[in-house]
N, C-alpha and C positions, 0 to 999 in steps of 0.2 A: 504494500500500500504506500504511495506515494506521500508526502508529508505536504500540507498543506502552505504556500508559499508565501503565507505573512506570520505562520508557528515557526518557531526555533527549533531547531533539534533539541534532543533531550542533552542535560548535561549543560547548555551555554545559555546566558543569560546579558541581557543588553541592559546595556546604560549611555546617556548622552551626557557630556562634559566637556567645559570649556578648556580650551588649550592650557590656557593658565593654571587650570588647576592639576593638571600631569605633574607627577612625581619624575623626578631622575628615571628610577628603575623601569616605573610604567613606561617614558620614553625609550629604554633601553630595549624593553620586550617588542613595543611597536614598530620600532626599527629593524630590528632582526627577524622578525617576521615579513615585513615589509623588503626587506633584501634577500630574501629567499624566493621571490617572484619578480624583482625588476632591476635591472641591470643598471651602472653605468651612472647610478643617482647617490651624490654624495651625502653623509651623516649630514653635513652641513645645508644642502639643498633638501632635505629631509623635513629639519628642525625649523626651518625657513616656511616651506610650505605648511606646515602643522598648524605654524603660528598662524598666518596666515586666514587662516578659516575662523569663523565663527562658535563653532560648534563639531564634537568628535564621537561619533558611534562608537561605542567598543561592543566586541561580543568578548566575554569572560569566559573561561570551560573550567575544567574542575584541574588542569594543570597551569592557569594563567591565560594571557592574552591569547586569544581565537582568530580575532581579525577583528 
């Protein structure tokens, strides 16, 4: 059975927060997940666009940051 495309998988859990409020570590996790899918983009163009935005989805799993 297909999972219905606005439920979460079991296990992950969302929250929205403003850039500013990221921790170090939370940035750290974001990052390395984020460089495991896109090339060629540095920590610092990274930390640059995060800022940047208004507002940041996280999805949380039961090991940390999810996406």
């Amino acid at each position: 059975m297909m999972a219905d495309a606005c439920t979460l998988p079991p296990g992950l859990k969302d929250r929205v927060v403003r850039p500013g409020e990221l921790g170090s570590q939370c940035r750290d996790a974001m990052f390395a997940l984020f460089a495991q899918y896109y090339a060629n983009v540095t920590r610092t163009m990274f930390e640059a666009d995060l800022d940047a935005k208004d507002l940041v989805i996280l999805l949380d799993g039961d090991s940390g940051i999810a996406g």
